[in-house]
N, CA and C of each residue as an Amber inpcrd file, in Angstrom:
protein
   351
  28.2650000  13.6590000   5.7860000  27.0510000  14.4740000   5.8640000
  26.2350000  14.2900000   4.5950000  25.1910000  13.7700000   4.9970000
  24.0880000  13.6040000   3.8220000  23.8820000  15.0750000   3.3420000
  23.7700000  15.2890000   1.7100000  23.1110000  16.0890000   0.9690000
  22.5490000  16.0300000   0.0800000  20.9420000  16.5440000  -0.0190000
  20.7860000  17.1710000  -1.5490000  20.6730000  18.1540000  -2.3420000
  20.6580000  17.2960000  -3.6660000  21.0830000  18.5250000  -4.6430000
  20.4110000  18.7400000  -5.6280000  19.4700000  19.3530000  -5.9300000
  18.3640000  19.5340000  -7.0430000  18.7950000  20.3220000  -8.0480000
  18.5320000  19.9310000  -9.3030000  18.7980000  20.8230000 -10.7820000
  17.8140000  20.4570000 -11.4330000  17.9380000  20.9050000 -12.7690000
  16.9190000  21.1810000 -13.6970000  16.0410000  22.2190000 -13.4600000
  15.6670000  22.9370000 -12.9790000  14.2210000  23.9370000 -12.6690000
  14.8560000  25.0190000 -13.8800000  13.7730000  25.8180000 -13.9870000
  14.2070000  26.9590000 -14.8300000  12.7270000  28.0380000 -15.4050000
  12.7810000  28.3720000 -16.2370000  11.5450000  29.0010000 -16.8040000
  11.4460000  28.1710000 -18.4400000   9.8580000  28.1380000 -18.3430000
   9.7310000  27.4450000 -19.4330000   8.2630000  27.7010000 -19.8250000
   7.8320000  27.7620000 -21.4250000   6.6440000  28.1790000 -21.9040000
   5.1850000  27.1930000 -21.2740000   4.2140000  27.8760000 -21.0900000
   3.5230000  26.5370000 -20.8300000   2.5030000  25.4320000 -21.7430000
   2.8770000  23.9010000 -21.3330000   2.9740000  23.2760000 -22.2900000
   4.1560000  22.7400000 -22.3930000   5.0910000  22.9730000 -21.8960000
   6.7320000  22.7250000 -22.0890000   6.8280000  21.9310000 -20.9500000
   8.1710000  21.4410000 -20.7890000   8.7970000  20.1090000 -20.1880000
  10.1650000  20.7010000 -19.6110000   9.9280000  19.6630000 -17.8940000
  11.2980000  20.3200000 -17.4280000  11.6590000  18.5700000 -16.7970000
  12.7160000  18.6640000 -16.6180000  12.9970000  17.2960000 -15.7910000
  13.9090000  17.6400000 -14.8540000  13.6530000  17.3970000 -13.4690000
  14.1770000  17.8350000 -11.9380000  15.4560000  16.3860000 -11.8280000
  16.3120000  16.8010000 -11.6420000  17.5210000  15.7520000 -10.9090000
  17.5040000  16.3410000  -9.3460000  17.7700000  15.1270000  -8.7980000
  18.2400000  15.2570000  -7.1280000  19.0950000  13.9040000  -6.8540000
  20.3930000  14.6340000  -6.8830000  21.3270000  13.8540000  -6.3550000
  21.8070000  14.2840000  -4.5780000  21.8270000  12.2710000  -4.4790000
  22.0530000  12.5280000  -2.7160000  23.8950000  12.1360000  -2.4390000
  24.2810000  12.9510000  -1.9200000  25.6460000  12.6790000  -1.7330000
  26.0520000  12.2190000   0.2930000  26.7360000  11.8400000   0.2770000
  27.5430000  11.7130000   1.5440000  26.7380000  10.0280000   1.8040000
  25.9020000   9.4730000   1.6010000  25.8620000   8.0670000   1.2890000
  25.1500000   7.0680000  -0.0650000  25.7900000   5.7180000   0.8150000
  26.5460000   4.8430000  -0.2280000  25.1700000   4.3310000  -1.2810000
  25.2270000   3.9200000  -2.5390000  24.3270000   3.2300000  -2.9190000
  23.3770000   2.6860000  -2.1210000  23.8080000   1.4180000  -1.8940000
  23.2530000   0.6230000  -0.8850000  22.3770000   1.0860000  -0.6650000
  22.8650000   2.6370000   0.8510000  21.5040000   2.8230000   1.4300000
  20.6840000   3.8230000   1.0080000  21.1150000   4.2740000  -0.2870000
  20.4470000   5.1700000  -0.9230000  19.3370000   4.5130000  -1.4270000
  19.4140000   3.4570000  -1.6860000  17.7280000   2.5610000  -2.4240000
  17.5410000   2.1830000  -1.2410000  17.3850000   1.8680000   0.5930000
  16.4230000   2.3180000   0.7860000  15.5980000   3.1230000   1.1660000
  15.9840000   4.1110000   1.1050000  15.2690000   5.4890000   1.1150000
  14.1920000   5.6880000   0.1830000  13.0240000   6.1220000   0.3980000
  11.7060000   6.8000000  -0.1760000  12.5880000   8.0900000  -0.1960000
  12.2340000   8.0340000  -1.8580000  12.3220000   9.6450000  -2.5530000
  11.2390000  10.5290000  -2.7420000  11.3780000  11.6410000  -2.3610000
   9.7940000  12.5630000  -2.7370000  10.2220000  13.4930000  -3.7580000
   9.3800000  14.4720000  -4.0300000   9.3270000  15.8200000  -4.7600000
   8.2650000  16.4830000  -4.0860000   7.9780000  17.5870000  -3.5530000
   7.2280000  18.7240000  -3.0070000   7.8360000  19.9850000  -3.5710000
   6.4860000  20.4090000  -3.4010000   6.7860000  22.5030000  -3.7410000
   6.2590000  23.0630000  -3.1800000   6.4020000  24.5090000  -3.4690000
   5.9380000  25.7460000  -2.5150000   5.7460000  26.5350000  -3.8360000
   4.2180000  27.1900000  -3.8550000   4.0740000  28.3690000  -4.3490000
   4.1840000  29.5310000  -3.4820000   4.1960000  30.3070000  -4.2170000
   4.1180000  31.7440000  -3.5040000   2.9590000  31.7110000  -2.2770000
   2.7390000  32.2330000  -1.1160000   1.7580000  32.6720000  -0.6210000
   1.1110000  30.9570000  -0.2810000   1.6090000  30.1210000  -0.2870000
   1.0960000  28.8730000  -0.1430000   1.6240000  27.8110000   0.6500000
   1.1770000  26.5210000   1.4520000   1.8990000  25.9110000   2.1600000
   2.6170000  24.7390000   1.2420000   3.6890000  23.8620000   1.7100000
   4.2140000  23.0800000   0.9230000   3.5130000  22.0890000   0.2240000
   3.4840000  21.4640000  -0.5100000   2.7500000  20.1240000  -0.5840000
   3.1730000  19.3360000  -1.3280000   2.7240000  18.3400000  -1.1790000
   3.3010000  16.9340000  -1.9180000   3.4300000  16.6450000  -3.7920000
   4.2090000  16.7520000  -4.5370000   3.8770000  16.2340000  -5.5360000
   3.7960000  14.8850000  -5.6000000   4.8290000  14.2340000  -5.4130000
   5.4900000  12.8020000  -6.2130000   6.0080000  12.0140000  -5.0980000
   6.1080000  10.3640000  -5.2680000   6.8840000   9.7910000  -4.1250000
   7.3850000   8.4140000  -4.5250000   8.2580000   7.9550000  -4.2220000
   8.5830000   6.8060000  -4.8520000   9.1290000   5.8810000  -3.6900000
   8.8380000   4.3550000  -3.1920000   8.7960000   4.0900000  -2.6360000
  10.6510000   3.1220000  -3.0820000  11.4760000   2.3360000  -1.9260000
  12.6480000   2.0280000  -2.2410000  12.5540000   0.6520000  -3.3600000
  11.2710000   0.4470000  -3.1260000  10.8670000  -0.8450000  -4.2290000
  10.1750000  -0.6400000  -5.5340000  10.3410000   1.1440000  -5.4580000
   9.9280000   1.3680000  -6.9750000   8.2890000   1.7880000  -7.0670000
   7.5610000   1.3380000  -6.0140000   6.1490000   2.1020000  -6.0710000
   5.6560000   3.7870000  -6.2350000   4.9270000   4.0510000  -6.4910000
   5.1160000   5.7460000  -6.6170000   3.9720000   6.2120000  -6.3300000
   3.1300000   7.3930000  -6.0790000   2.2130000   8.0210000  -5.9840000
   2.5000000   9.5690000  -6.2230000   0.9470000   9.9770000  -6.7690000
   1.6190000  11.2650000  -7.2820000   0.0760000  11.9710000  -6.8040000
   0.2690000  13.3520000  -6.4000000  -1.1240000  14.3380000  -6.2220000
  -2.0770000  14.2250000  -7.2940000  -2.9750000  14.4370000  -7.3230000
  -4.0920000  14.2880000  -8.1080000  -3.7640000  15.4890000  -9.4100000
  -3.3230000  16.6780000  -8.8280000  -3.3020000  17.9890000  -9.9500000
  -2.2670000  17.3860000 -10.5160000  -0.8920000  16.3120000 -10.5620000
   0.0600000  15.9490000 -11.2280000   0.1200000  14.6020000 -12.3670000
  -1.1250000  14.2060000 -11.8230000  -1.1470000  12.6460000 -11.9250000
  -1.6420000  12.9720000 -13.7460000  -0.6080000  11.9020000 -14.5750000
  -0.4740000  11.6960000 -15.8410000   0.1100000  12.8410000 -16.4690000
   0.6600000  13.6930000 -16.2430000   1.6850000  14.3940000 -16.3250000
   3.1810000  14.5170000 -15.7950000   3.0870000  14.5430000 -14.5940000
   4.4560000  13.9920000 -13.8750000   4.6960000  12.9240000 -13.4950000
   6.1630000  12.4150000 -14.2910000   7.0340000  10.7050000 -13.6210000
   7.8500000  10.7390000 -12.8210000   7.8440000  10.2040000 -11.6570000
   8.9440000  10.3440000 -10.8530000   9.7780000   9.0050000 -10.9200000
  10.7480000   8.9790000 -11.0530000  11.4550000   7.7500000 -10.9640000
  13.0600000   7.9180000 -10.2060000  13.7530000   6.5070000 -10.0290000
  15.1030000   6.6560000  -9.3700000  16.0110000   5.7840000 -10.2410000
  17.0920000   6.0790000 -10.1620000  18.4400000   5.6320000 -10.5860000
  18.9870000   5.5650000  -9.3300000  19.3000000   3.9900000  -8.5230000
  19.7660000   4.2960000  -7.4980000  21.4400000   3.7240000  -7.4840000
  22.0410000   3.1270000  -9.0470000  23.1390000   3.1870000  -9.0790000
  23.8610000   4.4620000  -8.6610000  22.8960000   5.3780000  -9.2400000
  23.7210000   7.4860000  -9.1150000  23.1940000   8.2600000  -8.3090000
  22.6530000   7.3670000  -7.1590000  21.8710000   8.4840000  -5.8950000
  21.4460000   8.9340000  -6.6780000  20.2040000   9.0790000  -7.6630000
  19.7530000  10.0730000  -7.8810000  17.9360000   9.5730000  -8.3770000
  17.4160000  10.5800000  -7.7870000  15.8240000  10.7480000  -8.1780000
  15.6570000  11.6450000  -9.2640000  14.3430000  11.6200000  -9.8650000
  13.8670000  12.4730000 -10.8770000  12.4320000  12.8670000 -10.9910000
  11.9750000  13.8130000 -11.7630000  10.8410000  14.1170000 -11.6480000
  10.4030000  14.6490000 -12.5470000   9.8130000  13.8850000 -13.8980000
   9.7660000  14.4240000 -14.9020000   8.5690000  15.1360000 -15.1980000
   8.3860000  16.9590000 -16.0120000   7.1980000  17.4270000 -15.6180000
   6.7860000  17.4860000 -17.4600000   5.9720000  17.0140000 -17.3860000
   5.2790000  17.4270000 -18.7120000   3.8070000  17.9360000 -18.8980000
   3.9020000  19.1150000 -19.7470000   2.3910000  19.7590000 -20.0470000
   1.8310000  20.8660000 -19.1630000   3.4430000  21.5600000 -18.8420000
   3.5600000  22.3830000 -17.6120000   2.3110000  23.2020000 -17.5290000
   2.1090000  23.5880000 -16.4350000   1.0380000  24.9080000 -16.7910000
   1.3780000  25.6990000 -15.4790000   0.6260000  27.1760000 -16.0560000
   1.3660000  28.2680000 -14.8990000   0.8410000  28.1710000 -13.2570000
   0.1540000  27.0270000 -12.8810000  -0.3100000  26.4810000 -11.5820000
   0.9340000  26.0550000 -10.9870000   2.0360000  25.0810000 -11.9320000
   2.8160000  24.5480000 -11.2510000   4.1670000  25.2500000 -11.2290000
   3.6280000  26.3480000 -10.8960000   5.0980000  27.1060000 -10.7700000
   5.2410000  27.2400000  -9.1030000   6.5510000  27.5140000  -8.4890000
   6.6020000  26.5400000  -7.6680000   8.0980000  26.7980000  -7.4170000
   8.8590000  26.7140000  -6.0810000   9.5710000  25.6890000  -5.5690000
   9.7240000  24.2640000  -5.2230000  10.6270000  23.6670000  -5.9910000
  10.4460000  22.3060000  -5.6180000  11.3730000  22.0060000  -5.3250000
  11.3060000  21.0130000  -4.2580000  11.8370000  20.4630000  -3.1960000
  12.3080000  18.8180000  -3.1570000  13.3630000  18.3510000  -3.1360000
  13.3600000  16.6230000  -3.1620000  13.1670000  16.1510000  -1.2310000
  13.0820000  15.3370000  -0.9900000  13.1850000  14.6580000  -0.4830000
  13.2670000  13.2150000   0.1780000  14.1150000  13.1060000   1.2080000
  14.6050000  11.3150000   1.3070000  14.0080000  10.9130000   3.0580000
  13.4590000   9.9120000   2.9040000  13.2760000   9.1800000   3.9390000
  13.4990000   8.3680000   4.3230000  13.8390000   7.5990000   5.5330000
  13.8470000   6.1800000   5.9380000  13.8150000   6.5060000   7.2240000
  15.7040000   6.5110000   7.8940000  15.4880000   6.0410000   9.4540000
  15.9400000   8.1000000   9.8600000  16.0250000   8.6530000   8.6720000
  16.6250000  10.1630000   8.6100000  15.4950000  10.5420000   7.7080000
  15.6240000  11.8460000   7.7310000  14.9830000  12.6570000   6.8950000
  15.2330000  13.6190000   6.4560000  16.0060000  14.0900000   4.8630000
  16.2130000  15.1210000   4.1900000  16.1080000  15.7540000   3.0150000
  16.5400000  17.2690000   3.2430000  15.2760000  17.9180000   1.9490000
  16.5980000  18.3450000   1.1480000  16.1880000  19.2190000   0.2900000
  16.9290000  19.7090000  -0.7200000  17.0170000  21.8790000  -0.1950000
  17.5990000  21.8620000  -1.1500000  17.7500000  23.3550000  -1.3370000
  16.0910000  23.9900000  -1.7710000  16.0300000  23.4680000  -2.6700000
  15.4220000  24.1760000  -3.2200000  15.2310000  24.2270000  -4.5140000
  14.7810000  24.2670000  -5.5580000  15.1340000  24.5110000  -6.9520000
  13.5770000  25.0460000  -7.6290000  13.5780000  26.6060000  -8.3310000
  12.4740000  27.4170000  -8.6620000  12.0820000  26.5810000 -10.5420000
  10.8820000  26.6450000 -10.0670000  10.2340000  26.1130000 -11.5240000
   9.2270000  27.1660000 -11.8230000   9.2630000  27.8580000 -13.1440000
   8.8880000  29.1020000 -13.5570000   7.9320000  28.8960000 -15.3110000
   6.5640000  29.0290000 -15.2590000   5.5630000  28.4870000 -16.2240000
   4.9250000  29.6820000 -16.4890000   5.7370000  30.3040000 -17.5710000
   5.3770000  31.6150000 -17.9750000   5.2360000  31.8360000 -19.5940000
   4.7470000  32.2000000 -20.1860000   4.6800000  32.7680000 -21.6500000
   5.0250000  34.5120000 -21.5710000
């Protein structure tokens, strides 16, 4: 059974830096690179939407409110994606969400990102 698993989120000043892990378990390397990795969130009172995306060949695209602030990248020796946030501000507070695509499609738990002074 495929899973993911998101860490890093937390509360942090804004201006400050968080970096999201999402590790996918129940398959192999292999077919873990080729899977498209995402990142999405949910604010409060709001519908989901896209941050970040990384394609299995390493291409990426990112939302316009993220772009030159957030890196998304993969390590696909360690199943794992990332999503690095820098220059937080209290807009991007948020649930965020990983997700994997190819011939399946799956999300994460969940993990709360909190941009507070």
């Amino acid at each position: 059974q495929v899973r993911l698993v998101e860490s890093g989120g937390g509360l942090v000043q804004p201006g400050g830096s968080l970096r999201l892990s999402c590790v996918a378990s129940g398959m192999s390397s292999m077919i873990f690179k080729l899977y498209a990795m995402g990142w999405y969130r949910q604010a409060p009172g709001k519908q989901r939407e896209l941050v970040a995306t990384i394609t299995s060949s390493g291409g990426t695209n990112y939302a316009a409110s993220v772009k030159g602030r957030f890196t998304i990248s993969r390590d696909n020796a360690k199943n794992t994606a990332y999503l690095q946030m820098n220059s937080l501000t209290p807009e991007d507070t948020a649930v965020y969400y990983c997700n994997a695509g190819f011939r399946s499609e799956y999300w994460g738990q969940g993990n709360q990102v909190t941009v507070s002074s």
